[in-house]
N, CA, C and O of each residue as an XYZ file, in Angstrom:
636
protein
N       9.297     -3.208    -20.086
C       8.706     -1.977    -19.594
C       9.761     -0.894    -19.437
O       9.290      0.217    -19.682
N      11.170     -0.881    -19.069
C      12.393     -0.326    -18.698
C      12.614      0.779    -19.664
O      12.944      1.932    -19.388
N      12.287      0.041    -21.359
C      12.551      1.142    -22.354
C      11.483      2.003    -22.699
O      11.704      2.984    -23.409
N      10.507      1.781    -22.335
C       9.240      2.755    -22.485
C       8.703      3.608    -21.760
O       7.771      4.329    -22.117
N       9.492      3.616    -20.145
C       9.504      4.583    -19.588
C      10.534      5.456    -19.643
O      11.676      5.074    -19.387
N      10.252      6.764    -19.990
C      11.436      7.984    -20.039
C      12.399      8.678    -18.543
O      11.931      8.749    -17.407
N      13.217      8.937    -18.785
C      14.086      9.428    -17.672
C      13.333      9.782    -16.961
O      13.101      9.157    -15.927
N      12.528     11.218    -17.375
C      12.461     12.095    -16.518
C      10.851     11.422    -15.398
O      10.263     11.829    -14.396
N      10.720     10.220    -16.347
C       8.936      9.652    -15.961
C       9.561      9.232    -14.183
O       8.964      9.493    -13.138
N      10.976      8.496    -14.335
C      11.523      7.514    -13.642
C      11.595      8.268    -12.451
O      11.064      8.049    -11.363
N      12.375      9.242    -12.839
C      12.753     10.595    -11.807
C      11.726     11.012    -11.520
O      11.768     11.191    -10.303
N      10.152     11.480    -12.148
C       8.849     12.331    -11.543
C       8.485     10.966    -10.616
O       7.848     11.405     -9.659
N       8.580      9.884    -10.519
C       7.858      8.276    -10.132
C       8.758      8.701     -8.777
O       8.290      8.836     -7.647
N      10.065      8.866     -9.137
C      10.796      8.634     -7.957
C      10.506      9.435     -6.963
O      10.432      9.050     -5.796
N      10.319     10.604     -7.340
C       9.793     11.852     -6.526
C       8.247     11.503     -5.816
O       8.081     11.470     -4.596
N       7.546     11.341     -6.465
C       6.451     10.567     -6.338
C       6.467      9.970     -4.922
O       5.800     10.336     -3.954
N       7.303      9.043     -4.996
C       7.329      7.883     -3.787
C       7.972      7.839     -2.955
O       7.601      7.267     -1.930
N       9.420      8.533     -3.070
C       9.686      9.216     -1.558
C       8.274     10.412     -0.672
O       8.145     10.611      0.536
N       7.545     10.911     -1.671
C       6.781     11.635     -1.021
C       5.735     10.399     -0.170
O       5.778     10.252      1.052
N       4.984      9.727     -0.935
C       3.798      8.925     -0.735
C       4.951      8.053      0.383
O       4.491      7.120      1.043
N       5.914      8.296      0.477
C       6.379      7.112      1.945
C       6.765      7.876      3.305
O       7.103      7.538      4.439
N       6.553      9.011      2.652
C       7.060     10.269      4.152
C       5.515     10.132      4.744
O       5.166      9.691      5.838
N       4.710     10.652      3.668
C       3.349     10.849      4.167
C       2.577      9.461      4.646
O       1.488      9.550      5.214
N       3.259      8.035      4.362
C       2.657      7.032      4.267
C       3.206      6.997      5.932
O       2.432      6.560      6.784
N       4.432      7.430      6.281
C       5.549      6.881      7.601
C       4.716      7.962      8.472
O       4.432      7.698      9.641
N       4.416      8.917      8.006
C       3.269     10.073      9.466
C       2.439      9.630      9.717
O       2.039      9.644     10.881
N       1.675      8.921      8.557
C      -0.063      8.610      9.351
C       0.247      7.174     10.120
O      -0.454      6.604     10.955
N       1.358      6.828      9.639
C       1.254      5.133     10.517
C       2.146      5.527     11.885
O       1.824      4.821     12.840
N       3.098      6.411     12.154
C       3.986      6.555     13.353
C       3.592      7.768     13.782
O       3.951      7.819     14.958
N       3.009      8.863     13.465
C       2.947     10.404     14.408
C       1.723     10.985     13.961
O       1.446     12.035     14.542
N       0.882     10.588     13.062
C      -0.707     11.603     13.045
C      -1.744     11.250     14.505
O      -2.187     10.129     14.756
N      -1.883     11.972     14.995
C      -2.214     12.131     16.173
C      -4.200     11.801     16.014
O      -4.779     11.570     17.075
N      -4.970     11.811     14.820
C      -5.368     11.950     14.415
C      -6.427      9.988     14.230
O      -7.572      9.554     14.355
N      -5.012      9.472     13.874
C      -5.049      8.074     14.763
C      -4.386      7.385     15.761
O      -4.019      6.211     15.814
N      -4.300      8.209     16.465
C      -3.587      8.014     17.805
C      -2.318      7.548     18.022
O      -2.019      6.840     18.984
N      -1.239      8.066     16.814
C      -0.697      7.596     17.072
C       0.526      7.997     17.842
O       1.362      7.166     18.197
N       0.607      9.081     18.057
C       1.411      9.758     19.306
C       1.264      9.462     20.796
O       1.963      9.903     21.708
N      -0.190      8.302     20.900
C      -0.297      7.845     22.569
C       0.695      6.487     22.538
O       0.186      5.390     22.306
N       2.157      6.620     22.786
C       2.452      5.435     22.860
C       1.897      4.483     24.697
O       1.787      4.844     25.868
N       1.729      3.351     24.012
C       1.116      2.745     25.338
C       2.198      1.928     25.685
O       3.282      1.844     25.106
N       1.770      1.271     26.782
C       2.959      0.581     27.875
C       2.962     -1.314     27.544
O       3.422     -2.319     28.085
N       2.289     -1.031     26.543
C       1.558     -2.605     26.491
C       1.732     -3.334     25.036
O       1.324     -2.706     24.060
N       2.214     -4.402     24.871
C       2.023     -4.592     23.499
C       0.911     -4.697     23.072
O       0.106     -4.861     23.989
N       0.194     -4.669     21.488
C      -0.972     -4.789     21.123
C      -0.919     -5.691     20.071
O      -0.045     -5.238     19.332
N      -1.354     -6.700     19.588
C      -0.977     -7.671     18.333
C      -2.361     -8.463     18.257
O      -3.236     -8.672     19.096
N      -2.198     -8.846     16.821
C      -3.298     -9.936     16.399
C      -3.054    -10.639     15.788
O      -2.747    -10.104     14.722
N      -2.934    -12.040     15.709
C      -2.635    -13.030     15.120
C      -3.280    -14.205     14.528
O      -2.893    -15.352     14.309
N      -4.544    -13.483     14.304
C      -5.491    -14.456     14.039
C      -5.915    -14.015     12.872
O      -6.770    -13.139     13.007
N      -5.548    -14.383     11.321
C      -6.089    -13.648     10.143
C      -7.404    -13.794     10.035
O      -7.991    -14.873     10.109
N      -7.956    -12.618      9.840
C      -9.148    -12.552      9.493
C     -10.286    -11.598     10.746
O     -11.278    -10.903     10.530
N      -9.553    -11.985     12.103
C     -10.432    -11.426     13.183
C     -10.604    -10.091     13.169
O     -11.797     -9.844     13.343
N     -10.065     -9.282     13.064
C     -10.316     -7.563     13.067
C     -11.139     -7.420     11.846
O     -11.963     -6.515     11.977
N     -11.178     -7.963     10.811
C     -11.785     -7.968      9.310
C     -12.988     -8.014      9.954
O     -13.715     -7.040     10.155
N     -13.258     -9.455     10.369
C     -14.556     -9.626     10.965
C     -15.277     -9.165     11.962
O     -16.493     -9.354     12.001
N     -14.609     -8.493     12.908
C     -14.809     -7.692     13.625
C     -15.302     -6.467     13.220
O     -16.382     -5.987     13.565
N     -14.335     -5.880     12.343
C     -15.023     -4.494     12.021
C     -16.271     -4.641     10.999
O     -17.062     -3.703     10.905
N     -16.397     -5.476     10.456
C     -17.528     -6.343      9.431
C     -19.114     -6.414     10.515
O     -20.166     -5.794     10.360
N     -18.683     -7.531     11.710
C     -20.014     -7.735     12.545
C     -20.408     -5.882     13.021
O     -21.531     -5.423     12.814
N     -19.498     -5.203     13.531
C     -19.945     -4.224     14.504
C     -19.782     -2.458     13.582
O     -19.814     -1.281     13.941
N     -19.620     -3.148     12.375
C     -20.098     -1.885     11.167
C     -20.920     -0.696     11.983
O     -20.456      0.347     12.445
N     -21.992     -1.076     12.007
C     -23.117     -0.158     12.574
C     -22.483      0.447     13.537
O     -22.144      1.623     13.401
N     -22.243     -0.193     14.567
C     -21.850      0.144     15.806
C     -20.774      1.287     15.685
O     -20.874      2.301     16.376
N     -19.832      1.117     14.871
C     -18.546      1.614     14.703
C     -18.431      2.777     13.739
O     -17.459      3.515     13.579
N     -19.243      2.795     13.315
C     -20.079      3.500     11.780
C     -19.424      3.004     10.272
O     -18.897      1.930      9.981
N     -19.615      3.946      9.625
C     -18.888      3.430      8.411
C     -17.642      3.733      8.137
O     -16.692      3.013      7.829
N     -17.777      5.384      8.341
C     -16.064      5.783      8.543
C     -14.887      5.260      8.882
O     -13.979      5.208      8.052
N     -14.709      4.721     10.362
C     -13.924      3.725     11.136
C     -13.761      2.418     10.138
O     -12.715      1.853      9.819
N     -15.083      2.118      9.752
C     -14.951      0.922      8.816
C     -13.422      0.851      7.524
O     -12.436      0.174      7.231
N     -14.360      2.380      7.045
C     -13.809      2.398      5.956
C     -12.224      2.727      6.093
O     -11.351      2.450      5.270
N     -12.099      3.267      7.111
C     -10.389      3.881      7.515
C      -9.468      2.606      7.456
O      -8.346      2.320      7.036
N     -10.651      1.908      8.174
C      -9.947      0.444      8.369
C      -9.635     -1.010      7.659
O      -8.932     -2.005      7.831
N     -10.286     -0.658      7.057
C     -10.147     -1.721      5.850
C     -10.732     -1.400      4.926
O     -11.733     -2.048      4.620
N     -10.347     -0.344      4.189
C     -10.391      0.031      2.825
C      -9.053      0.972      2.919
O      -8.104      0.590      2.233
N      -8.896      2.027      3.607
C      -7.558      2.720      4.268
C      -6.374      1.841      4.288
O      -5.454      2.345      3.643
N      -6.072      0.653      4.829
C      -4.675     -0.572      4.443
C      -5.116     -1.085      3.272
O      -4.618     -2.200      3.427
N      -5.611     -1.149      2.310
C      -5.764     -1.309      0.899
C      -4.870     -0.037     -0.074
O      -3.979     -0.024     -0.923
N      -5.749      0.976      0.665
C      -5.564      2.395     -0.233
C      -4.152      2.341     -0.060
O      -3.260      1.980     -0.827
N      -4.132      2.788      1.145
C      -2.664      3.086      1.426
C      -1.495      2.368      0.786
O      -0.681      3.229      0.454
N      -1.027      1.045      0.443
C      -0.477      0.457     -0.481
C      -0.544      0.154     -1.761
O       0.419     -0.247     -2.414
N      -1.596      0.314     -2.165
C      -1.878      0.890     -3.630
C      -0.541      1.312     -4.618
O      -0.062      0.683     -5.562
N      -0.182      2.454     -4.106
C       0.632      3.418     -4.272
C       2.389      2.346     -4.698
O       2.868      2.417     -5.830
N       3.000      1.556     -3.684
C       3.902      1.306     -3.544
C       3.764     -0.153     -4.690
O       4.608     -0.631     -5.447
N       2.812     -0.424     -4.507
C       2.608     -1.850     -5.667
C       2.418     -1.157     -7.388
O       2.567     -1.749     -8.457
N       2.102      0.055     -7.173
C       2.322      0.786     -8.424
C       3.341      1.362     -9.050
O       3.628      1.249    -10.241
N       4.088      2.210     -7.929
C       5.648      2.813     -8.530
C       6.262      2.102     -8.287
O       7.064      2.131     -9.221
N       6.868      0.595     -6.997
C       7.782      0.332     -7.186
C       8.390     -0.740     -8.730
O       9.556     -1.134     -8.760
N       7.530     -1.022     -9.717
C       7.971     -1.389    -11.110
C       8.083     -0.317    -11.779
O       8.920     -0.373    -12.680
N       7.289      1.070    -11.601
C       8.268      2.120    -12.510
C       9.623      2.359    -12.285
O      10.487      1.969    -13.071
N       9.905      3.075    -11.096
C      11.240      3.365    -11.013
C      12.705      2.097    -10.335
O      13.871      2.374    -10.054
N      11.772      0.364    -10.255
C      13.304     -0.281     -9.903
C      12.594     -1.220    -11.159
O      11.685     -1.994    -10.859
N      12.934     -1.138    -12.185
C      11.925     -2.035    -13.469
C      12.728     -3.628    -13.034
O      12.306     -4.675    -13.527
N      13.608     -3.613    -12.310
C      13.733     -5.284    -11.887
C      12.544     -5.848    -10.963
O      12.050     -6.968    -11.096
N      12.294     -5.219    -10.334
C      10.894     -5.683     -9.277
C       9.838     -6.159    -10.533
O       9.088     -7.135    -10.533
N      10.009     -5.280    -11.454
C       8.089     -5.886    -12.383
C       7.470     -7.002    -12.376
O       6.507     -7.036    -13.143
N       7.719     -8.123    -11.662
C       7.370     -8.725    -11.893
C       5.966     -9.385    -10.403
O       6.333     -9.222     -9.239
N       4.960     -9.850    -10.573
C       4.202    -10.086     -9.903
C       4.440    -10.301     -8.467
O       4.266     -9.473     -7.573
N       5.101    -12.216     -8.283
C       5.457    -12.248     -7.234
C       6.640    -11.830     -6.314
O       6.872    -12.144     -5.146
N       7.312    -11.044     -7.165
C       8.283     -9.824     -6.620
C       7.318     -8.610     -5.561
O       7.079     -8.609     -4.353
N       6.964     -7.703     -6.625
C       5.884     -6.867     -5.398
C       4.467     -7.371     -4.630
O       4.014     -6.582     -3.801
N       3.945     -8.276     -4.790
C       3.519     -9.546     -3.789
C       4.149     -9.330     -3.018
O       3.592     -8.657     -2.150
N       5.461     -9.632     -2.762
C       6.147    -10.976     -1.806
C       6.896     -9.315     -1.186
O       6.763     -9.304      0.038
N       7.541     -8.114     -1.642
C       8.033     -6.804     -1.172
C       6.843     -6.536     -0.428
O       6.819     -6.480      0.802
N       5.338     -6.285     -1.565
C       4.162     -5.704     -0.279
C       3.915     -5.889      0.709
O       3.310     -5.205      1.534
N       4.593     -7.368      0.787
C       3.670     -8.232      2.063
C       5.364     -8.170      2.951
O       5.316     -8.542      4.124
N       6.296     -7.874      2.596
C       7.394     -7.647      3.800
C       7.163     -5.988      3.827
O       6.278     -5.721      4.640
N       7.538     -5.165      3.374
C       7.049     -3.824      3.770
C       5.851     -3.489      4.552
O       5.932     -2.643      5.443
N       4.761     -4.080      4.292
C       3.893     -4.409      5.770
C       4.449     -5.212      6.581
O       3.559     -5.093      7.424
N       5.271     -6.046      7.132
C       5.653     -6.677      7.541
C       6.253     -5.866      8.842
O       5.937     -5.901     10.031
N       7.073     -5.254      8.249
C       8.333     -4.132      8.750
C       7.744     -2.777      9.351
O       8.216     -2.139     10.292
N       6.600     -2.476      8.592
C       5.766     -1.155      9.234
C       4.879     -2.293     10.451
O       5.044     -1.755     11.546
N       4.397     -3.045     10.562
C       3.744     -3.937     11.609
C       4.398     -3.871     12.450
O       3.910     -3.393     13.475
N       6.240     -4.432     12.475
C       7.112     -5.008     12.734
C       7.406     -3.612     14.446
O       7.606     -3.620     15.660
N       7.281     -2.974     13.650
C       7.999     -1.013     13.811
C       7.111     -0.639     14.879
O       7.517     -0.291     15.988
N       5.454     -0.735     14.428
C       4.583      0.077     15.210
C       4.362     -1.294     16.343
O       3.561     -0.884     17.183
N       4.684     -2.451     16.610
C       5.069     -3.508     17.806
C       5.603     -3.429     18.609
O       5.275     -3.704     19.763
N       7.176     -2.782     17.977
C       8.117     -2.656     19.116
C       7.868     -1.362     19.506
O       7.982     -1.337     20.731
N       7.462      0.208     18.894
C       7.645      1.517     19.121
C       6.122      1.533     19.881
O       5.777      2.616     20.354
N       5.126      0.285     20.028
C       3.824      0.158     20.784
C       3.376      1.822     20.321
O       3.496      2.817     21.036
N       2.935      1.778     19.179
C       2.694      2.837     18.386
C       1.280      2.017     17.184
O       1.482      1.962     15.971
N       0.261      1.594     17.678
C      -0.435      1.285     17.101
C       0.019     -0.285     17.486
O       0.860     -0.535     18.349
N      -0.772     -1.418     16.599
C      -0.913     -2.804     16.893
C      -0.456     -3.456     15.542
O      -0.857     -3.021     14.463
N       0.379     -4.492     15.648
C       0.498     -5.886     15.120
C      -0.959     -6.147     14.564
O      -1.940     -6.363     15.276
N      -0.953     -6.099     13.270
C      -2.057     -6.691     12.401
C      -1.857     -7.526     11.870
O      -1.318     -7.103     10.847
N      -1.915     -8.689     11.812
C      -2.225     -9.876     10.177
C      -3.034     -9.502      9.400
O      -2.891     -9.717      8.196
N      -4.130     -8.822      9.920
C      -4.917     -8.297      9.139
C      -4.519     -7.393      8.581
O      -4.856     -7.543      7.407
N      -3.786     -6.172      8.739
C      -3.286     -5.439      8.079
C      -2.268     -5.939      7.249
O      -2.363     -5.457      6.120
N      -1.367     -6.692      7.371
C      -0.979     -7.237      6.702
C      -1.289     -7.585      5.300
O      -0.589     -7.452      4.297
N      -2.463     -8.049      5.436
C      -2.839     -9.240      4.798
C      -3.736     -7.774      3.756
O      -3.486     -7.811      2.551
N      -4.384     -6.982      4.085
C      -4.879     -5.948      3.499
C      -4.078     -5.010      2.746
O      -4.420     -4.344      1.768
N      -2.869     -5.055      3.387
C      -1.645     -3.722      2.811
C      -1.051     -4.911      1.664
O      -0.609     -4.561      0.570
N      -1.092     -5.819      1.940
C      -0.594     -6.760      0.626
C      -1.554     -7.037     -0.159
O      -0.963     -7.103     -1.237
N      -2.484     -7.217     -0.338
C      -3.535     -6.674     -1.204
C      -3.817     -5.419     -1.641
O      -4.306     -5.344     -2.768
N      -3.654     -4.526     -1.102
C      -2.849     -3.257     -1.622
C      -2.022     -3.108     -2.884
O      -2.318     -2.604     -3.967
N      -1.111     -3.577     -2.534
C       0.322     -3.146     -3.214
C      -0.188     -4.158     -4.267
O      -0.175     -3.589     -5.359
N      -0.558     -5.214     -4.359
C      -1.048     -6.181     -5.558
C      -2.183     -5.250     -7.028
O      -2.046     -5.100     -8.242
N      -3.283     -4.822     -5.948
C      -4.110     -4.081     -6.859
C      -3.193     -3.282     -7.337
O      -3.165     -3.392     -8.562
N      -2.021     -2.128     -6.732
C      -1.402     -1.232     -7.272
C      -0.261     -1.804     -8.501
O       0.445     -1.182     -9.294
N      -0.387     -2.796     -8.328
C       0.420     -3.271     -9.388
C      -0.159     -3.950    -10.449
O       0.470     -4.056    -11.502
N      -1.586     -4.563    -10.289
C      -2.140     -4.770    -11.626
C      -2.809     -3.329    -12.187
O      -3.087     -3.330    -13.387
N      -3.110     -2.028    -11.382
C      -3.595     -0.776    -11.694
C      -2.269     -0.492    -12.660
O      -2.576     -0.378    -13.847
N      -1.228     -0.392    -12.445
C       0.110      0.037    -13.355
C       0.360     -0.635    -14.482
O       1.064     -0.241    -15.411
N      -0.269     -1.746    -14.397
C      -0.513     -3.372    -15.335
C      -1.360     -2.273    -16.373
O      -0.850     -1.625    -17.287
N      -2.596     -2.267    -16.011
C      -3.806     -1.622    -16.725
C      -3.320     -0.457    -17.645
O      -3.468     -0.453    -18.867
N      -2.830      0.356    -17.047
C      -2.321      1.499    -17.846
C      -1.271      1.725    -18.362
O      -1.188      2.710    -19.095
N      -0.237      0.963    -18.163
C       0.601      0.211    -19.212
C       0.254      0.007    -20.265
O       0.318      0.826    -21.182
N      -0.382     -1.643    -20.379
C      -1.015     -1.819    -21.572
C      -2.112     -0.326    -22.250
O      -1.910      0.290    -23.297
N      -2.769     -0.191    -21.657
C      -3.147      0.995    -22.138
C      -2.376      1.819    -23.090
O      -2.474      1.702    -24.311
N      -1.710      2.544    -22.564
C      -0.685      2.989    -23.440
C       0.200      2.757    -24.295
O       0.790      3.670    -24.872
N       0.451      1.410    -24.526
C       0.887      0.587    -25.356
C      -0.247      0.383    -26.436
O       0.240     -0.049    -27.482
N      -1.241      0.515    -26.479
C      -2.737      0.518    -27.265
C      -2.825      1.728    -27.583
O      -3.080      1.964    -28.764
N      -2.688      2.589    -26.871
C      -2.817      4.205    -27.784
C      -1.573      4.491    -28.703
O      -1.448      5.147    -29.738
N      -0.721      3.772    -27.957
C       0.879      4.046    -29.268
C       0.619      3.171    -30.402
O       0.829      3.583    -31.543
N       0.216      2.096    -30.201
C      -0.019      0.913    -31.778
C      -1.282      1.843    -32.323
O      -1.370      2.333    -33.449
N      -1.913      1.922    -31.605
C      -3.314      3.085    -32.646
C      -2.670      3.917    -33.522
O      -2.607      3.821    -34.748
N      -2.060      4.977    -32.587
C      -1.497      6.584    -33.391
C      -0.711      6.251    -34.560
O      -0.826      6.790    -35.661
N       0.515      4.851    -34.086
C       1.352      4.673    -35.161
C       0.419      3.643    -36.060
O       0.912      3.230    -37.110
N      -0.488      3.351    -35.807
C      -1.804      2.635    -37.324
C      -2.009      3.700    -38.061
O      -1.973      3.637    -39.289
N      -2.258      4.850    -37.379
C      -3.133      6.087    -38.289
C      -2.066      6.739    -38.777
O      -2.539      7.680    -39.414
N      -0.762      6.777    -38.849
C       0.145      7.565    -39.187
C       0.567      7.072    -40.845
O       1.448      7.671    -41.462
């Protein structure tokens, strides 16, 4: 993959993802928006995979859809992004259980962060969602890869 991406792709990717990690580091430590400027006095954690899933699953209605969706479709979205560029611009990562195994410590470390700074809660579930994340974002980069590797064998057929 290393030789088929161009300099300047590496450099626009790179740019790319320092942005998507500034904006990724506000909504998880200071958008106020999800509270996250009330630091509390208390730790907050969950350690039970699957319970907040199911939680926000049973009390949907209750909670509406929005909340739903912020919440577990939002730690999906949100890593998307990082399971996608980080094989453009470090082409040693490309490989599967490389950004797997990065997604799921980079959630790890943002979990890790908003625990001790009691700036939001310890998720497994998030966890476990933001690494599923970064997975889809890396078979999405998979997809259009090959893709483009199919429009270049085409053009150079018809040439």
């Amino acid at each position: 993959m290393k030789e088929r991406i161009s300099g300047w792709q590496r450099v626009g990717s790179q740019l790319v993802f320092i942005l998507y990690l500034g904006v990724l580091f506000y909504l998880l430590f200071f958008s106020e928006r999800y509270g996250r400027t009330d630091a509390s006095e208390e730790y907050h954690y969950n350690l039970v995979l699957f319970k907040e899933i199911r939680r926000f699953y049973q009390y949907r209605e209750i909670l509406g859809i929005q909340s739903v969706l912020v919440n577990l479709v939002g730690n999906v979205v949100a890593f998307m992004p990082f399971g996608f560029f980080l094989p453009v611009i470090w082409p040693k990562s490309a490989r599967f259980l490389f950004v797997a195994f990065g997604s799921f410590l980079f959630s790890l470390f943002v979990e890790t962060v908003q625990l001790i700074s009691k700036v939001g809660t310890f998720d497994v579930d998030d966890m476990f969602l933001n690494t599923l994340g970064g997975i889809l974002g890396y078979f999405l980069m998979w997809l259009l890869f090959l893709r483009r590797i199919a429009l270049q064998r085409r053009k150079t057929a018809a040439q």
